[in-house]
N, CA, C and O atoms as CSV, one atom per row, in Angstrom:
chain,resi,resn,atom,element,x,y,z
A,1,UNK,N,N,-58.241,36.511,260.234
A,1,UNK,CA,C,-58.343,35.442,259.251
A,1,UNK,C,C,-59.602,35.639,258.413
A,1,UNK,O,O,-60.700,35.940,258.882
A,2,UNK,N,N,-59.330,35.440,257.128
A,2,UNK,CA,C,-60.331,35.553,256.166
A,2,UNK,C,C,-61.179,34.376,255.509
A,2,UNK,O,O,-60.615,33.590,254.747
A,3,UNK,N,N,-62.529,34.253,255.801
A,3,UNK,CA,C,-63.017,32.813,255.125
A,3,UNK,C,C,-63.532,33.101,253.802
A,3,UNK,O,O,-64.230,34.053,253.450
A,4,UNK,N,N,-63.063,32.095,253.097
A,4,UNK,CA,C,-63.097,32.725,250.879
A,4,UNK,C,C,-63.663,32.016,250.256
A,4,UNK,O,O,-62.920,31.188,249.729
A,5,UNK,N,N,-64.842,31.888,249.989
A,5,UNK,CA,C,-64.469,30.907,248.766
A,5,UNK,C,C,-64.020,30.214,248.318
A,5,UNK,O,O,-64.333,29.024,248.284
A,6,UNK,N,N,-62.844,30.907,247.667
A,6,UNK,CA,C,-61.497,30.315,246.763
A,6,UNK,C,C,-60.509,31.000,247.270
A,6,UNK,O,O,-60.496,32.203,247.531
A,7,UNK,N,N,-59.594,30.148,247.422
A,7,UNK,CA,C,-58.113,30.223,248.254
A,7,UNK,C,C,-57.082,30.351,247.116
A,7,UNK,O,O,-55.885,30.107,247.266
A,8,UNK,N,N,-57.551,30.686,246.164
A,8,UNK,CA,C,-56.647,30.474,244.695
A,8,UNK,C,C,-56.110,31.913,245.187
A,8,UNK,O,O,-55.028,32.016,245.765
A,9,UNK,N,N,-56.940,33.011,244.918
A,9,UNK,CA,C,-56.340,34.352,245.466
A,9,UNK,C,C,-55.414,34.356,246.850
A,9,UNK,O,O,-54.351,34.975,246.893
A,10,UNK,N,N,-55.807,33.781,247.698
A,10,UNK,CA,C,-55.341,34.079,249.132
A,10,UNK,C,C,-53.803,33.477,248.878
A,10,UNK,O,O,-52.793,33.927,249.420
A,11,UNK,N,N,-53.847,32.335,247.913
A,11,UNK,CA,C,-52.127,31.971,248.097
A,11,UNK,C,C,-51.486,32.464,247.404
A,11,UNK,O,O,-50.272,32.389,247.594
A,12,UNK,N,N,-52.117,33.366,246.022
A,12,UNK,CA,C,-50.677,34.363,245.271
A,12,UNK,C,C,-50.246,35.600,245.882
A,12,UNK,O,O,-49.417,36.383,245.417
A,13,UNK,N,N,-51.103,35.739,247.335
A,13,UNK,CA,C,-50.729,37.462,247.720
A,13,UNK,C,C,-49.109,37.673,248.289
A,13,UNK,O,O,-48.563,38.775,248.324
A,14,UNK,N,N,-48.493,36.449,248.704
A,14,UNK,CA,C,-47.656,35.894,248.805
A,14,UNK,C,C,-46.513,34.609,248.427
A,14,UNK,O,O,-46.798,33.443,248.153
A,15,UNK,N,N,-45.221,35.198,248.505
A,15,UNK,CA,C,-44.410,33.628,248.075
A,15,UNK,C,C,-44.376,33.044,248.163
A,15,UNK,O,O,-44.264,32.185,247.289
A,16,UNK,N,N,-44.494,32.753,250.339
A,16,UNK,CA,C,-44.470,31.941,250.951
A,16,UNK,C,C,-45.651,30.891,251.611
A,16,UNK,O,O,-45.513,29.916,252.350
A,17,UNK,N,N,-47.127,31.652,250.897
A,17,UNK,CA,C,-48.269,31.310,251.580
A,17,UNK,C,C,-48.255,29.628,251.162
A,17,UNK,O,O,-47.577,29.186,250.235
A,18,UNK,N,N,-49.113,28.823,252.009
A,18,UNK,CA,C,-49.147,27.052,251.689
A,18,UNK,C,C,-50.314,27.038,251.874
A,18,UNK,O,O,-50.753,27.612,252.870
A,19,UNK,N,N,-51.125,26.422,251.034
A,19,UNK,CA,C,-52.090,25.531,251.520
A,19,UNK,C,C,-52.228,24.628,252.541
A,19,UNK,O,O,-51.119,24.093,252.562
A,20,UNK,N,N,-53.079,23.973,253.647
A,20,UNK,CA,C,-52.750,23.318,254.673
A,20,UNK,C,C,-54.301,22.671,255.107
A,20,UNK,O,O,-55.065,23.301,255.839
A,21,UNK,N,N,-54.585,21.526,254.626
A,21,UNK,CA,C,-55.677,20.584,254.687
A,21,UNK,C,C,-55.630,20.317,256.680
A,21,UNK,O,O,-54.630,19.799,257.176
A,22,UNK,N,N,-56.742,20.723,257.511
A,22,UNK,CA,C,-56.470,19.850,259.171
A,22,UNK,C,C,-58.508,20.334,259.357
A,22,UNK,O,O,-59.218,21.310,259.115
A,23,UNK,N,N,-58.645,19.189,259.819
A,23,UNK,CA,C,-60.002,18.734,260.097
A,23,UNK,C,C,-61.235,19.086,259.408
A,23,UNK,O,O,-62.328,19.515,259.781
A,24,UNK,N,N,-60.628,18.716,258.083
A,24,UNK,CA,C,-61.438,19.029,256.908
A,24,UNK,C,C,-61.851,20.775,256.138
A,24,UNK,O,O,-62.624,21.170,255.264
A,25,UNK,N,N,-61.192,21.192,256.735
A,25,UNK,CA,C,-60.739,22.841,256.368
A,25,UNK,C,C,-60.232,22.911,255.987
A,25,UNK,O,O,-59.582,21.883,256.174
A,26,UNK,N,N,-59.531,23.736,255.021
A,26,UNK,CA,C,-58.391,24.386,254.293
A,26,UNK,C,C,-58.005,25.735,254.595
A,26,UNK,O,O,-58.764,26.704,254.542
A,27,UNK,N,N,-56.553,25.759,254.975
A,27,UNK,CA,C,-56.139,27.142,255.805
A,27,UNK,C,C,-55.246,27.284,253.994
A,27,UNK,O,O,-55.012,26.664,252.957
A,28,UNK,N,N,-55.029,28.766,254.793
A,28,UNK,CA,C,-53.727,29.034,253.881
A,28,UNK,C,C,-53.067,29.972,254.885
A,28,UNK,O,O,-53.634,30.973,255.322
A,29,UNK,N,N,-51.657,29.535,255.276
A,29,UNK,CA,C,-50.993,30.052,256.445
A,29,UNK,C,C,-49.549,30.857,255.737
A,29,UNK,O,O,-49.298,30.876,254.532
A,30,UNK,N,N,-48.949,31.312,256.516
A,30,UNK,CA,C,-47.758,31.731,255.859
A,30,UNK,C,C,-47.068,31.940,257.345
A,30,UNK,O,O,-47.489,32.399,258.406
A,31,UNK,N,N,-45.772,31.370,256.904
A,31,UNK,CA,C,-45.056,31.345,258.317
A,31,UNK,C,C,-44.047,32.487,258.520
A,31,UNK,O,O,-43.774,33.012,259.600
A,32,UNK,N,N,-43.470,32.831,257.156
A,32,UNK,CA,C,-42.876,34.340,257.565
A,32,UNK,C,C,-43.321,35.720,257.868
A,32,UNK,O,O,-42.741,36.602,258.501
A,33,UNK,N,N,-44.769,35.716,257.131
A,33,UNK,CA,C,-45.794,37.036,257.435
A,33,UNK,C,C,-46.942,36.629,257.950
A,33,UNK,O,O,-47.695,36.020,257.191
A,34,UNK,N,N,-47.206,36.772,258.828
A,34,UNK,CA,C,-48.452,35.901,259.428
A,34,UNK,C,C,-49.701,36.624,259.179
A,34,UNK,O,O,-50.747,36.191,259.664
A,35,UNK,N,N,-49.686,37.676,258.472
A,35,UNK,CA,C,-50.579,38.632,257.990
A,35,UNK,C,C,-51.669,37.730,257.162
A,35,UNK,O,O,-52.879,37.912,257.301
A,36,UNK,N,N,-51.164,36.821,256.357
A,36,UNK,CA,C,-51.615,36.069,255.548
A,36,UNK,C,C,-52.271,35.110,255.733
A,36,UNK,O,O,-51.750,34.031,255.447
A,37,UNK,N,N,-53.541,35.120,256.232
A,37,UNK,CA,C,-54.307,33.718,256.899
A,37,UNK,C,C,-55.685,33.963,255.679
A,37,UNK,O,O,-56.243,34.963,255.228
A,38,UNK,N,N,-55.820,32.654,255.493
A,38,UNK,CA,C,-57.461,32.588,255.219
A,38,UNK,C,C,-57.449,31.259,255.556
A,38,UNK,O,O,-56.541,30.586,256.045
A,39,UNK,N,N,-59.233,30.783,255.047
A,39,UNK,CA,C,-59.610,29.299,255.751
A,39,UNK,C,C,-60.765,29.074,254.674
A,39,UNK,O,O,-61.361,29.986,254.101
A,40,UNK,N,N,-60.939,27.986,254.530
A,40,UNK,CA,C,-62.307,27.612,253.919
A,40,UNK,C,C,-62.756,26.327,253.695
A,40,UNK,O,O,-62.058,25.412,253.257
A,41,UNK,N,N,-64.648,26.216,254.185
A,41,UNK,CA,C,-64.962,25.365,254.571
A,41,UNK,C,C,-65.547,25.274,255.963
A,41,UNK,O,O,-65.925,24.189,256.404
């Protein structure tokens, strides 16, 4: 998992990536390629 900055990049590397707000962090997960993690915050 990658911590960024800006998550603007981390969610176009994929179709399926989401944003996902949980205990005041921001993930960006992807449930079909799980390759795709970042976090920030």
């Amino acid at each position: 998992m990658k911590v960024l900055k800006s998550l603007k990049t981390a969610k176009r590397r994929h179709r399926d990536c989401r944003v996902v707000r949980r205990r005041g962090r921001v993930y960006v997960i992807n449930k079909t390629n799980r390759r795709f993690k970042a976090r920030q915050g």
